[in-house]
C-alpha positions as CSV (number, residue, x, y, z in Angstrom):
1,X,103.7,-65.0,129.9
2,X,100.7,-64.7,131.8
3,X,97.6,-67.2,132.6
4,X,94.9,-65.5,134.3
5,X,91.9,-67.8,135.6
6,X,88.6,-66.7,136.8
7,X,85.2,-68.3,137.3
8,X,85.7,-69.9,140.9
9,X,83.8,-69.9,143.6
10,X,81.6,-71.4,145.9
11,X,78.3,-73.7,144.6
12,X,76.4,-76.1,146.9
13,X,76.7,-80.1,145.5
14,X,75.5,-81.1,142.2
15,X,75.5,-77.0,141.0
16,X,78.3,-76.3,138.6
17,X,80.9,-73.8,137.7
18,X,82.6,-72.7,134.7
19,X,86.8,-71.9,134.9
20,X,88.1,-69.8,132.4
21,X,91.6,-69.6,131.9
22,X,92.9,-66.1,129.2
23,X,96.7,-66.6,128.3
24,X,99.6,-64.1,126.9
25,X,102.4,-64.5,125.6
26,X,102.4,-67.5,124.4
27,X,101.5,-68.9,121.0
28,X,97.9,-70.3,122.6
29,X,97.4,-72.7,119.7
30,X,100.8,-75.0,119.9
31,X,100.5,-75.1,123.6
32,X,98.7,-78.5,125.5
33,X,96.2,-77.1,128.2
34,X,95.7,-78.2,131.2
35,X,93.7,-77.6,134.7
36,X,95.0,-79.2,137.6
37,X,93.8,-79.1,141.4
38,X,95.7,-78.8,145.0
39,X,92.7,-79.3,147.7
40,X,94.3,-78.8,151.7
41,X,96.7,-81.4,152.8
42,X,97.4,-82.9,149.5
43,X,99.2,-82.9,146.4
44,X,98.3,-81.0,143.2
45,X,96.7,-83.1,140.6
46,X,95.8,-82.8,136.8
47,X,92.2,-82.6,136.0
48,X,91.8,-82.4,132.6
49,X,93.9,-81.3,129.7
50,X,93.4,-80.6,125.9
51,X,95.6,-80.6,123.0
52,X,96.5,-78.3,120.7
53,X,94.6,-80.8,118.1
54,X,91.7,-80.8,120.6
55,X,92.2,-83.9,122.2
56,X,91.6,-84.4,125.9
57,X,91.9,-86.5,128.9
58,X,90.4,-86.3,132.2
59,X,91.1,-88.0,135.4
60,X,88.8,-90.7,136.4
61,X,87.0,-89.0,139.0
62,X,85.8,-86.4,137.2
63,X,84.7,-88.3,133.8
64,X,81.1,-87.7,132.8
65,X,80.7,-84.7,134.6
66,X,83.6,-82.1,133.6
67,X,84.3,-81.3,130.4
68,X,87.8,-78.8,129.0
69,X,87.4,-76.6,126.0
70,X,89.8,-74.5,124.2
71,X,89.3,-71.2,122.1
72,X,92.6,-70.6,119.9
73,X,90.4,-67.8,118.4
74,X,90.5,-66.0,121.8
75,X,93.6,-67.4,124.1
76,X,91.6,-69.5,126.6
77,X,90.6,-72.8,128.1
78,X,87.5,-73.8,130.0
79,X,86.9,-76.1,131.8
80,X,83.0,-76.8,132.6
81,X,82.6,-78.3,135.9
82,X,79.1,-79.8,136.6
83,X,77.4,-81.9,139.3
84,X,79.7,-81.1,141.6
85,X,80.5,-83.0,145.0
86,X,82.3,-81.7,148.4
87,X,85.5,-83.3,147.1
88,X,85.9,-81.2,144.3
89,X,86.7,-78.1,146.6
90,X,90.5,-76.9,145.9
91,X,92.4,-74.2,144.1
92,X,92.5,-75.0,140.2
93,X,95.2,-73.8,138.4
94,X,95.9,-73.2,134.8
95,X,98.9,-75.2,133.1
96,X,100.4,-74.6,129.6
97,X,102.5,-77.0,128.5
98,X,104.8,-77.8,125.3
99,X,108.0,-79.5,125.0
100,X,109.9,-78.2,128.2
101,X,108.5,-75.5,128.9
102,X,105.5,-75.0,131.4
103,X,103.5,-71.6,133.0
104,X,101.6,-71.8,135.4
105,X,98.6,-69.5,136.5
106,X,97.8,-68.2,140.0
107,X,94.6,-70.3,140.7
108,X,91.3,-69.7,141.9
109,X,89.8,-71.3,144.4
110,X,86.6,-73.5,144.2
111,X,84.6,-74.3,147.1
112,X,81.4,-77.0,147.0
113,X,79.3,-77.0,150.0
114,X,77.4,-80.3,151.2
């Protein structure tokens, strides 16, 4: 199994960013998808995640300006980051999720300068 993100980097605040995340091995479509964040000095946290169905939750901080996607058709989750604030800055990882079993992607770091 493999989740390979990309799309990080570093934006100044209120630019935005867009995370892809390509899995294998895995049957994409069954699996609940997920982007959480560890920033320095503190504990990783979920995002946002998506359904297999397509439905999604976000964590409050981030309502109204991200927004997750999924492509069954091609293996991947996005998740479109916009007006983006120094607080934001951390390593976001990909999370695939059904029943009990969970993979985990590498991360890629996103950095939001004031």
């Amino acid at each position: 199994v493999q989740l390979v993100e990309s799309g990080g980097g570093l934006v100044q605040a209120g630019g935005s960013l867009r995370l892809s995340c390509g899995a294998s091995g895995i049957i994409f479509s069954i699996y609940r998808m997920g982007w959480y964040r560890q920033a320095p000095g503190k504990q990783r946290e979920l995002v946002a995640s998506i359904g297999s169905g397509g439905n999604s939750n976000y964590t409050d901080s981030v309502k109204g300006r991200f927004t997750i996607s999924r492509n069954n058709a091609k293996n991947t989750v996005y998740l479109q980051m916009n007006v983006l604030k120094p607080d934001d800055t951390a390593v976001y990882y990909c999370n695939a999720r059904v029943g009990t079993f969970a993979y985990w992607g590498q991360g890629t770091q996103v950095t939001v300068s004031s």
